[in-house]
Each structure stands twice: as C-alpha cells, then as structure tokens.
C-alpha positions as CSV (number, residue, x, y, z in Angstrom):
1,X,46.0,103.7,23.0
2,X,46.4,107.5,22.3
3,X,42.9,107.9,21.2
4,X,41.6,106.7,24.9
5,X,41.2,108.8,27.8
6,X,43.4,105.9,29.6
7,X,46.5,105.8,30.3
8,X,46.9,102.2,29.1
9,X,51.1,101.1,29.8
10,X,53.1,100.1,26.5
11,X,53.0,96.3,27.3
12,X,56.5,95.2,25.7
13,X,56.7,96.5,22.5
14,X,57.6,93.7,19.8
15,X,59.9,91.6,21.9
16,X,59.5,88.0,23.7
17,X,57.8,87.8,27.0
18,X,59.0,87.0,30.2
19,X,56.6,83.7,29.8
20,X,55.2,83.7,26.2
21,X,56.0,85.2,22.6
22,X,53.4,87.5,21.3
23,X,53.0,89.8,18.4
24,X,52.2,93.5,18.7
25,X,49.1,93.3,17.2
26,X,48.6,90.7,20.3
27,X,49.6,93.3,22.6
28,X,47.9,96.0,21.2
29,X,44.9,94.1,21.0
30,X,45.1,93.7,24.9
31,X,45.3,97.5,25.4
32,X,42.2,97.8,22.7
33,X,40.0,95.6,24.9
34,X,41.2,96.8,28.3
35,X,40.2,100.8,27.5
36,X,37.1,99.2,25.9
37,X,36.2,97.6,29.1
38,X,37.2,100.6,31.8
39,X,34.9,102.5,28.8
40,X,31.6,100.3,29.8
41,X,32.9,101.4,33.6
42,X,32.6,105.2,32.2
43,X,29.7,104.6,30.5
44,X,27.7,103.0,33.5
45,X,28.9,105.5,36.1
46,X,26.9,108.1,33.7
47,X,23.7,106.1,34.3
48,X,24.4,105.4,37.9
49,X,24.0,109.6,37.9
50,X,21.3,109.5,35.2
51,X,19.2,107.0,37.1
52,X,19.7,108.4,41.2
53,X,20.5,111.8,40.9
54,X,18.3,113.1,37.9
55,X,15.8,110.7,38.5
56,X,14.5,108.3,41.2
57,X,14.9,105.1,38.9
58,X,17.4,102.6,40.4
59,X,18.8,100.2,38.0
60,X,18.6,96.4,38.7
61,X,21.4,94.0,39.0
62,X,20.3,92.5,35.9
63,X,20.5,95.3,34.2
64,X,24.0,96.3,36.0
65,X,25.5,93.4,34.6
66,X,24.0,93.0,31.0
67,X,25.0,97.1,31.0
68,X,28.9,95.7,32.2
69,X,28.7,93.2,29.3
70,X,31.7,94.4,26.5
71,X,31.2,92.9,22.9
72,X,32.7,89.0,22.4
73,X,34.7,90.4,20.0
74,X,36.1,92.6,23.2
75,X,36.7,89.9,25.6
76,X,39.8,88.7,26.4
77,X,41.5,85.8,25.7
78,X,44.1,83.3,28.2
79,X,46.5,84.8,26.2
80,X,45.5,88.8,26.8
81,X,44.9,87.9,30.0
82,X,48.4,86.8,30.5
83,X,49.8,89.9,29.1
84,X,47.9,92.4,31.5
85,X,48.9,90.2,34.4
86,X,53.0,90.3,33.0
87,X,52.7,94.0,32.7
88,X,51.3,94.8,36.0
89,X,54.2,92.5,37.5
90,X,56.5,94.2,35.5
91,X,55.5,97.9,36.9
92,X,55.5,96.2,40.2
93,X,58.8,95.3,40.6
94,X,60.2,98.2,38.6
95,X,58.3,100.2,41.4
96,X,59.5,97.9,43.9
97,X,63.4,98.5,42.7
98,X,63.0,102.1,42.7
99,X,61.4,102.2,46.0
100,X,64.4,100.2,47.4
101,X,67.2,102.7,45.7
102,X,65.1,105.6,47.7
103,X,65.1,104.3,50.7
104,X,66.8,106.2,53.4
105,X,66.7,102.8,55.7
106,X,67.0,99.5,55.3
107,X,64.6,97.2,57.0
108,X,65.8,94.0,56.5
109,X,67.7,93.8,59.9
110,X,64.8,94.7,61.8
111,X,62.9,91.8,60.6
112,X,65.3,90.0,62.0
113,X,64.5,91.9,65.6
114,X,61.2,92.2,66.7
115,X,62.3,94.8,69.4
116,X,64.1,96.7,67.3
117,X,61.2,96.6,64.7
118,X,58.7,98.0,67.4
119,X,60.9,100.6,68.4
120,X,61.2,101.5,64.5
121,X,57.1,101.4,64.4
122,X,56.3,103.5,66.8
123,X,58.6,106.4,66.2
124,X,58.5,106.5,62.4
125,X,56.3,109.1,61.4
126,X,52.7,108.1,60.6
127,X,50.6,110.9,58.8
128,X,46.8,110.2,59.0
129,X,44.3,107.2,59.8
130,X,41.2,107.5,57.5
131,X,39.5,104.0,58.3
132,X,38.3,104.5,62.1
133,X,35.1,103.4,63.7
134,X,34.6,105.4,67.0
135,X,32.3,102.4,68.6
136,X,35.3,100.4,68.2
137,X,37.7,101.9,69.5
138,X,37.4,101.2,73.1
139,X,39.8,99.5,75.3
140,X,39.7,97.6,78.6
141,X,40.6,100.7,80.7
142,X,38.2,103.1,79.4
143,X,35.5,100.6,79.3
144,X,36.6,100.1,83.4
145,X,36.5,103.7,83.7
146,X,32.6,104.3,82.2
147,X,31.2,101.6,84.0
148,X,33.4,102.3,86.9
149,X,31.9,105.8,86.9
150,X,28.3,104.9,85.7
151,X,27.7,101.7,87.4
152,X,24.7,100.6,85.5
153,X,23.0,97.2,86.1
154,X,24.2,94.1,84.2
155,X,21.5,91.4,82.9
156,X,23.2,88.6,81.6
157,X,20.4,87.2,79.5
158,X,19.6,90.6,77.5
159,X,23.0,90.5,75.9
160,X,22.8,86.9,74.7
161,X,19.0,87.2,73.5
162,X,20.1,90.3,71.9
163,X,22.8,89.0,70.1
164,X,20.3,85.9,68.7
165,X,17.9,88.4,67.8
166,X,20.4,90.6,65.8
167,X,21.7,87.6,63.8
168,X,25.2,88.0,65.8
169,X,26.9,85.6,67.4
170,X,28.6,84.9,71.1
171,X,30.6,81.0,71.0
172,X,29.2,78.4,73.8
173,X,31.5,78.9,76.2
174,X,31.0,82.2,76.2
175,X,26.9,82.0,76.6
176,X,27.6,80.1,79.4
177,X,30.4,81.9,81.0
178,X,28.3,85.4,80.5
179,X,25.3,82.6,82.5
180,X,27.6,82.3,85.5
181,X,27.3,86.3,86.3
182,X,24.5,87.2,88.9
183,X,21.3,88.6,87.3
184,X,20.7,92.5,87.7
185,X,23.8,93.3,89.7
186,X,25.4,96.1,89.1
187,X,28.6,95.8,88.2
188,X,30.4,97.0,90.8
189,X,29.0,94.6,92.9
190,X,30.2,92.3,91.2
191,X,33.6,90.3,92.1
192,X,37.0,91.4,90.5
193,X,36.7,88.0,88.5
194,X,33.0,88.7,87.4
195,X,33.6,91.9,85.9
196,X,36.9,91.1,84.4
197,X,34.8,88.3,82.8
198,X,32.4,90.8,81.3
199,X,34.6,93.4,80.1
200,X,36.6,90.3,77.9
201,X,33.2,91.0,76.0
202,X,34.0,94.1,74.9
203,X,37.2,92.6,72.8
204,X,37.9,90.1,70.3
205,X,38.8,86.8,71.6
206,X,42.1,86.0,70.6
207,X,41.7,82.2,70.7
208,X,40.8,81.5,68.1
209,X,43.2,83.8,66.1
210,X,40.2,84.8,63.9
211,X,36.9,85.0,63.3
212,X,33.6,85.1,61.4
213,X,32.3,89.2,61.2
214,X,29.1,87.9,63.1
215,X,31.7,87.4,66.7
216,X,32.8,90.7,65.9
217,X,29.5,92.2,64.9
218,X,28.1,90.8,68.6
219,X,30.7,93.2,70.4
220,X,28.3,96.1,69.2
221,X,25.3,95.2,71.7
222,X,27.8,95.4,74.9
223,X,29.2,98.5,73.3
224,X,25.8,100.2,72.5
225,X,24.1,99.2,75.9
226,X,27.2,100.7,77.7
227,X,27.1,104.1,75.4
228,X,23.8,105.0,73.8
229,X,22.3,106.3,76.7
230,X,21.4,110.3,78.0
231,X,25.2,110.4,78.7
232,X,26.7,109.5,75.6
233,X,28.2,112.6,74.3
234,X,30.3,112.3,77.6
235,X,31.2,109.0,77.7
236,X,32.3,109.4,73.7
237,X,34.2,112.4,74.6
238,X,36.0,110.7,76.9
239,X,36.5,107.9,74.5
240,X,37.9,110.3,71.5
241,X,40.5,111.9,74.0
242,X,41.7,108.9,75.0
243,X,41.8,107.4,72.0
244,X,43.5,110.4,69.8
245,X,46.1,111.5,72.8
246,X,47.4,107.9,71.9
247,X,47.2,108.4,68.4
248,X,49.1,111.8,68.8
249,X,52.1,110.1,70.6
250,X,52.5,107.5,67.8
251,X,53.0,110.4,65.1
252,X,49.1,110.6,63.9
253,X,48.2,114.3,62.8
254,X,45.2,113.9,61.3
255,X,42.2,111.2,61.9
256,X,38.5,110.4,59.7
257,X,35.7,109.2,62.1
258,X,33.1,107.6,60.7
259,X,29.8,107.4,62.6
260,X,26.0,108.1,62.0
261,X,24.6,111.4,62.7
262,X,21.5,112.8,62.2
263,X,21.3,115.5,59.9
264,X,20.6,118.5,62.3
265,X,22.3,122.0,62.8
266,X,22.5,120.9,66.2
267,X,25.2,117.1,64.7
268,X,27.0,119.9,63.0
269,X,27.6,122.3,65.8
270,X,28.5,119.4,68.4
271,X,30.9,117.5,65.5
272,X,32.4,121.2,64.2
273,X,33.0,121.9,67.8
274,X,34.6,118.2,69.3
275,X,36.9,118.9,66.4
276,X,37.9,122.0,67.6
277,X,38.6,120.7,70.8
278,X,40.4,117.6,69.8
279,X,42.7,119.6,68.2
280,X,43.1,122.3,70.5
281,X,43.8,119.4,73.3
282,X,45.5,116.9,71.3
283,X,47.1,118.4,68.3
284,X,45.1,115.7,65.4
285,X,42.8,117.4,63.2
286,X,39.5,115.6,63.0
287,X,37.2,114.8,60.1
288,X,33.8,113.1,59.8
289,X,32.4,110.8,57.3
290,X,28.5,110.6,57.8
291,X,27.9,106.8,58.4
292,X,25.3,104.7,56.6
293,X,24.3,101.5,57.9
294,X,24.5,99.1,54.4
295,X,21.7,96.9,56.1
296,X,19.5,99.4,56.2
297,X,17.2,100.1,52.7
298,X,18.9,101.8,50.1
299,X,16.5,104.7,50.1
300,X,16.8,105.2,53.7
301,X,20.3,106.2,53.4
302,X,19.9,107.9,50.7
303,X,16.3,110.2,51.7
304,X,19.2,111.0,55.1
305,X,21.9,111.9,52.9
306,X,20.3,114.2,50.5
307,X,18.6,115.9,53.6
308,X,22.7,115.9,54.7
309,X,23.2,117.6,51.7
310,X,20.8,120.3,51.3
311,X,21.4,120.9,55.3
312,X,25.1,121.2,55.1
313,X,24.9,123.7,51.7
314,X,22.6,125.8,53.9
315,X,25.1,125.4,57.4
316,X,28.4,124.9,55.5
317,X,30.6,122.8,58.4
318,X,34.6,122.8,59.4
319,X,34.8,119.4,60.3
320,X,32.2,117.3,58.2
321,X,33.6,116.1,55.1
322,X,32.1,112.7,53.5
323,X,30.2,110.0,53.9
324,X,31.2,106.3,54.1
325,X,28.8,102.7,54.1
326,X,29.9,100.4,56.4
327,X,28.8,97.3,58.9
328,X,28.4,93.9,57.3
329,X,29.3,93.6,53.7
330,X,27.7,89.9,53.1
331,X,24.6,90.0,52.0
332,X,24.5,93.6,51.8
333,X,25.8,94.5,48.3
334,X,26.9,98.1,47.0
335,X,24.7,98.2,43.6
336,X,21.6,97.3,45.7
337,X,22.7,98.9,49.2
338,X,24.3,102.2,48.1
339,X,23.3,103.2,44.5
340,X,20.7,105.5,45.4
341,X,22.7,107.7,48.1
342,X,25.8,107.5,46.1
343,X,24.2,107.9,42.5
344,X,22.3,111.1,44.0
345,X,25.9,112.3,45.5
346,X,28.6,111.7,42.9
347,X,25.5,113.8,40.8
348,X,25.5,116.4,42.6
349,X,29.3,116.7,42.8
350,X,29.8,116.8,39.1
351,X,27.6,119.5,38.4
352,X,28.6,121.7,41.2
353,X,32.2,123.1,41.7
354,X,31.8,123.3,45.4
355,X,29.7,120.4,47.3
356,X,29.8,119.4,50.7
357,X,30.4,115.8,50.9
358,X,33.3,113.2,49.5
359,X,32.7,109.7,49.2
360,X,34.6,106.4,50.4
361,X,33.3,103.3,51.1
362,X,33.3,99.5,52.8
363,X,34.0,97.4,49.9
364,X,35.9,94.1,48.9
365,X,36.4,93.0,52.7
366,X,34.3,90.0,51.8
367,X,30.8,89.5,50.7
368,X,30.2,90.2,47.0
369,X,33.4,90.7,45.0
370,X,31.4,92.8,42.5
371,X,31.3,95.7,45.2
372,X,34.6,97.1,44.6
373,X,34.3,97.5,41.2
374,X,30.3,99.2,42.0
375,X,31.8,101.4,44.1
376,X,34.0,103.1,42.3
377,X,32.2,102.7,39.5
378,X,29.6,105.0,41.8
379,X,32.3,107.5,41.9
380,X,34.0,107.2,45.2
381,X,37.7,108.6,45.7
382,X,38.5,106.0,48.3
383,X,37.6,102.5,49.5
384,X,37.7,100.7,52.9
385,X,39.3,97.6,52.8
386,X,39.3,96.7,49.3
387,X,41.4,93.0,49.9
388,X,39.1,91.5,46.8
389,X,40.5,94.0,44.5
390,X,43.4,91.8,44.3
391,X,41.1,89.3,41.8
392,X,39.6,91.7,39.4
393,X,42.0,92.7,36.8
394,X,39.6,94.9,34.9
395,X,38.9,96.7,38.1
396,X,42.4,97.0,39.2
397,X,43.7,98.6,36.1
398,X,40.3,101.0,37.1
399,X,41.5,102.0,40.2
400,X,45.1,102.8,39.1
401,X,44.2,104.8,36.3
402,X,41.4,106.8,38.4
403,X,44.0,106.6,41.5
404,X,41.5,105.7,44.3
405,X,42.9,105.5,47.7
406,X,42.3,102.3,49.6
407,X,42.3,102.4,53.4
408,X,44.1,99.2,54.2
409,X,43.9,97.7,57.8
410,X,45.4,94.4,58.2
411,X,45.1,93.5,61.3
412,X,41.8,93.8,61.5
413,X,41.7,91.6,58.1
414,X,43.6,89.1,59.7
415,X,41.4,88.8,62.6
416,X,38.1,88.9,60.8
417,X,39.6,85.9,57.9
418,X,39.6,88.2,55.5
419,X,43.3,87.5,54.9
420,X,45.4,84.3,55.7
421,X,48.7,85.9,56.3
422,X,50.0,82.7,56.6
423,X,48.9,81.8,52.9
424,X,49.9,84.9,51.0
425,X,51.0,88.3,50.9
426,X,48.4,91.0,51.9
427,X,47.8,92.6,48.7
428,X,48.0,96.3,50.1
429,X,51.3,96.1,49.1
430,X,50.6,94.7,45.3
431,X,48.1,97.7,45.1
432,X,50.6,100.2,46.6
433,X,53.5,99.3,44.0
434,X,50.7,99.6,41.1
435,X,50.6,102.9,42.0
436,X,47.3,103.1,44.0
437,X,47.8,105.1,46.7
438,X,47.2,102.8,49.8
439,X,47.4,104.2,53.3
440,X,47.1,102.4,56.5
441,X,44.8,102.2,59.0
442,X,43.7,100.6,62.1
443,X,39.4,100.0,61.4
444,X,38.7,99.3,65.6
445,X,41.7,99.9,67.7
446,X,40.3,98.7,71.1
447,X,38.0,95.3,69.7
448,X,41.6,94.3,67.9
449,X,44.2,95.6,70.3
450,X,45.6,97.1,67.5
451,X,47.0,101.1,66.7
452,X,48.9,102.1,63.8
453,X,52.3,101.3,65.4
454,X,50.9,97.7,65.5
455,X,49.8,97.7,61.7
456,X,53.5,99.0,60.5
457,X,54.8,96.1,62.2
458,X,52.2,93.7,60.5
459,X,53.3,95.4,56.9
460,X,57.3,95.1,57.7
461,X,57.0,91.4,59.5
462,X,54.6,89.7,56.6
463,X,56.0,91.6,53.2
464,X,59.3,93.0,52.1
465,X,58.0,96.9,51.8
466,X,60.7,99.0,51.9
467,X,60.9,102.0,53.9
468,X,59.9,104.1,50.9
469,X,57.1,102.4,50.5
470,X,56.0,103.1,54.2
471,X,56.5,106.6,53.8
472,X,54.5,107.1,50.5
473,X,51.6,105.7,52.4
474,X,51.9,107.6,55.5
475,X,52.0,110.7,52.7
476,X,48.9,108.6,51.1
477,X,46.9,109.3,54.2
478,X,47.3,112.3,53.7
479,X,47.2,113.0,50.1
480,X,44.1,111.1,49.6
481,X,42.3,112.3,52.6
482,X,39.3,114.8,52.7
483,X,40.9,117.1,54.3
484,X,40.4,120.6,52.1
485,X,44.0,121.8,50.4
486,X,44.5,124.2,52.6
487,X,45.3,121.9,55.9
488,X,46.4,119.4,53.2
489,X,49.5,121.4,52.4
490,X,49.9,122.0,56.3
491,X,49.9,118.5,56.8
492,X,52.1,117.3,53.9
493,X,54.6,119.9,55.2
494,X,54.7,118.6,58.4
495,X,54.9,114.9,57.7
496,X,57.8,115.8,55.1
497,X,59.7,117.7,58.4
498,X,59.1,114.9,60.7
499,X,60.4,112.5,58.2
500,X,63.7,114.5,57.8
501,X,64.0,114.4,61.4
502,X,62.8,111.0,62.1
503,X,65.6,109.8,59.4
504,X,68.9,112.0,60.7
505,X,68.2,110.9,64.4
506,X,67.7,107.4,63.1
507,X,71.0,107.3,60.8
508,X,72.8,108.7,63.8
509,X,72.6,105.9,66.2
C-alpha cells in the first residue's frame, strides 16, 4: 500500500492467477495484512530497544509472542496465503530470467563436467567470506605441524571424558579407537598409524555423510587442548596465514573472523595489528566480529559487550567491526540468548550516527525456527545460516524489504543435516532471487574440508544459478559486509576488474 513504509509488490492486478481466480479487493487485502504484520515486527523491535538499551527489563517469550500477535481480523487466510506464495514465485523466476539474459557464461555444460566445473570454481572471482570460525579452520597439515613442533602429551581418556562432560559427542568406534592409543605419550612417540588416528579427530568423519552438531561440537575439545595454551597467539598466527594465503589464491580479498575476545586495549592492539599484517603478507583485509557464546547467560554477553562498547568508543579500532552469537543454536534461542546484548546494541546504534559495532548473527541453522525472525527483529544487518527462513513467509517478506544479508554455507549445512541436498534445493538460491542479498561462505574450512572454491561447486552442481547470480553474491560479500565505505568501494572496484578479466580470458578459450 502507498500509505506503508513497505514496499509491498502489486500482486497481479485484477486478472486470473496462475492457480486461482481472485478479486482485487482479495489481493489488496493480502498486502493490507502483510504491512500490518512486518508493522507488529516494527513495533516490537522498538521495545526490544525500550526494554535492553533504556532499561534493564528483558521481555519474556510470553510476552514476545502475545506482542507478535496481529488482530484475527489481520490474519491471513489459505487463500492470502496462496497469493503471497504466487507472487514471490513470480519475482523469482522473473529474477531468475533476467539473471540468465545477463549472464556472460553459461553454465550448463559444466554441470555436465565436473573437471571443467572445478577449474571454473576456483578461478572465478570470489569477493569476500563473512561466515568463518578461526577454531575451525584447521587442516590435517597444520594440525601436523603444531603438534609436530609442540609435542605435547596425549591422554586418551581426557578427551573422551571431556566430551561426556560437555554434552558432546565422539561415535563407539571412535571411543574405542581413541582407547587403543598409549596413555600419556607424547605424540611423537607415537607410531605413524597412532597419530594419523588422532589427528582424524580433528575433522569431520565423512562416513557417515552427516551429522548431529553435538559430533561436530566434540571437535572443539581436541582443538582447544591443542591451542589454548601460553602459545596460542603463535599457533593461531600460524593458523590465519595458512588459512588466508589459501583464501588469497582462490580470489578472496576480504575475510570476517569471528572469535571471542576480551574486551581490553591490549584484544584491540593484537587484532588491529594481525590485520595489518595479514594484509601486508597476504593481500585479504581482515575484520572481526566479537564472538558470544549463545550458551552462555544472556547478561553475560551482554555486561561483555557493553564494556566492548564503551572500550572501543574510548580506543576507536581498524579492524574490529561487529559482533556475532554463535555455537549451538538448539536449545539456545535468540529472544532468550541474545536480547539483552543486542537490545542494548541496535539502541545505541540508532541514537548515535557513529557507533563501533555492526551486528550479524547464528540463526535459522536449526533449533528454534522463531530465531530468524528475533533476530532481525533485534536489528541485525546480516544472519548466519538462516536455512529456516525458507518457512516463514512473514519473515521472508521482512528480510527482503529490510535487505539483510545472509551468509550462506552449504557445505557445512549439508554435513551438519541441516539441508538434504538430495531432497530439495538449498534455499540460498530462493532467498538470493527474492532479492536478499546472499553471499557465500565456508563456516569451518578445515573440520569440512571445504573452501569457497568447494562451496561454488556445491551451488552450480545442486541448483541451476546462473553465472549472474554467482557474481551478485560474490558482489554480496562485499556489499553487505562491515567493511567501512571507504575499503568498500576499493573492494567493489576490484571485484568488478577481476570479473572483466576473469570473463574475456574465459570467453577466449
């Protein structure tokens, strides 16, 4: 409607549906409800501001949801329903069409050629990665190298009690193959076999083909016990170089890390100048997004983030730019986890012309399919993950109006069973030709021998995206990054070169 602050699409004027005949007071009706519904989503994120940032009152779920609630006379019927749902496939394939008539290259034949397809991956050009956990990120040969070079001690039994005690989990076999190594032995003492067996702990298993997040999760206690030590800005130095000269050679200019930090002038000189370095040494600029743990209490996080906040007005930073919840999702929903850091954020960001921290967060990778729509009701530009967006209408239309990014990695959503790829679609690709800008990511490169390279060719080999469509989210990365404008411009430039490179020594084979 023209009285909304939405931008609500003209359904189909008075004409037939594709499926079903409807008046216009039918279809305008559908638009009426739908801006009065993102309007209840306006609304609350007021109070989510009102109730965390002005005030240390967090509101209950009960209260979320009866606040949610839209008049009966503003609920929609099968009917409405079916109207939103024809509209949104219309814009899809009318985005879809266009995206094919821009395309430079056709992909078709190299789904045909899995070679050909790789070769395609790795030399297109890639932009930025905004969803990348450091702790994952470490492969077989750099894990060889630390322990190769540290040589600690290896107790079989305080990985798999640790594990139990962190409600993680290791399968039988592997309990009982991790039994078979000798007890405090360091590790190269042990036989080539023995420590080949234990660094297969520092991966995924790929039999089975995917798994519950508590196997993955359990990957953490090897990692920590091999890192968290009086040496670990070393070893993770050594683990970023590694990492982002590989992430350079497959076209990646500019990379988010989110870890935690403790807010400290001392986190802000050593992450200001690692990002300084990584540049200088592998040409990626580097961001940070603050971590916080969602299974910690909500006002843990947030008593850490508003010290973030005051500390990083007072020390202004190069490098640190947002914040970001992440580890397990189940169990651990937004409204409860994150209101209070995020409600006490997004305040101080609207009332301030210049803040310090952007927000993005883990949500709709499974767990509570409310948390999506709680997020960005909380205010965040960008989500992690997001796969549950795909069955919440309301929320949808929310995110394409308010154009949140969504940092899509499918592999790892593949190998964690948050998406049967053998079922369906991924719906990164639904989302991108609604018009939210989707980028792609890689979440752990090392735990799912993944890298960006490997998620093009899971978007090419599993969905007909166009080449287009590849580029806009490689521009997406960037686009919808935290990156300030200045390197955001650089960056955009840059990409739009390679591109024009990347195409005329492509089209000239």
């Amino acid at each position: 409607m023209k009285s909304s602050k939405w931008h609500i699409d003209k359904i189909f004027g008075c004409a037939a549906s594709l499926f079903i005949l409807v008046s216009c007071s039918e279809q305008d009706l559908a638009n009426i409800k739908l801006a009065a519904h993102l309007k209840k989503y306006d609304q609350a994120h007021q109070i989510i501001l009102d109730r965390n940032y002005r005030s240390n009152n967090p509101i209950s779920r009960e209260e979320w949801e009866e606040l949610l609630k839209v008049d009966a006379s503003d609920e929609f019927t099968e009917i409405e329903l079916g109207l939103l749902q024809e509209n949104q496939l219309m814009i899809i394939e009318a985005n879809k069409q266009a995206a094919i008539k821009k395309s430079a290259i056709d992909l078709n034949p190299l789904r045909a050629d899995p070679a050909a397809l790789a070769e395609f991956c790795v030399s297109i050009p890639k932009g930025g990665m905004l969803h990348v956990h450091p702790y994952g990120l470490f492969t077989r040969e750099v894990v060889m190298d630390i322990l190769t070079e540290y040589n600690p001690p290896i107790d079989p039994e305080y990985f798999i009690s640790t594990v139990k005690n962190q409600g993680q989990v290791l399968y039988d076999h592997e309990i009982e193959a991790l039994r078979t190594l000798p007890t405090a032995t360091k590790f190269l003492d042990l036989t080539d076999a023995d420590q080949s067996l234990f660094l297969d702990f520092f991966l995924l298993p790929v039999d089975p083909v995917s798994h519950d997040f508590t196997r993955f999760d359990a990957i953490f206690a090897f990692v920590i016990w091999m890192v968290e030590d009086d040496f670990l800005d070393a070893k993770m130095e050594k683990l970023y170089l590694d990492f982002l000269n590989r992430a350079s050679g497959l076209g990646i200019s500019y990379i988010e890390f989110t870890n935690g930090f403790s807010p400290e002038v001392a986190s802000i000189e050593k992450l200001d100048a690692w990002s300084e370095k990584f540049l200088d040494e592998t040409g990626v600029v580097v961001r940070w997004n603050l971590g916080q743990l969602r299974f910690l209490p909500g006002e843990m996080n947030a008593t850490m983030m508003r010290a973030w906040n005051d500390l990083l007005l007072e020390h202004p930073s190069t490098s640190i730019v947002g914040t970001d919840l992440y580890a397990i999702e189940r169990g651990n929903p937004a409204l409860e986890k994150a209101q209070q850091a995020y409600g006490f954020i997004s305040g101080y960001n609207s009332e301030h012309d210049e803040y310090p921290i952007e927000m993005t967060m883990h949500a709709g990778e499974m767990g509570d399919p409310r948390n999506v729509r709680d997020a960005l009701i909380m205010g965040v530009s960008r989500v992690g993950h997001g796969v549950l967006l795909k069955d919440d209408m309301i929320t949808l239309e929310y995110a394409r109006n308010k154009q949140i990014g969504i940092e899509m990695n499918i592999n790892s959503n593949h190998q964690l069973s948050v998406h049967d790829k053998n079922a369906e679609p991924h719906p990164f690709l639904r989302f991108l030709r609604l018009g939210i800008p989707v980028s792609l990511s890689t979440d752990n490169d090392g735990i799912f021998d993944t890298n960006i390279s490997k998620e093009c060719i899971a978007a090419v080999s599993t969905t007909d995206v166009s080449y287009a469509e590849l580029q806009q989210m490689s521009f997406n990365s960037i686009s919808t990054s935290f990156a300030n404008a200045k390197y955001k411009d650089i960056l955009t430039n840059r990409l739009r070169q390679s591109f024009t490179l990347f195409e005329q020594e492509y089209l000239s084979r």
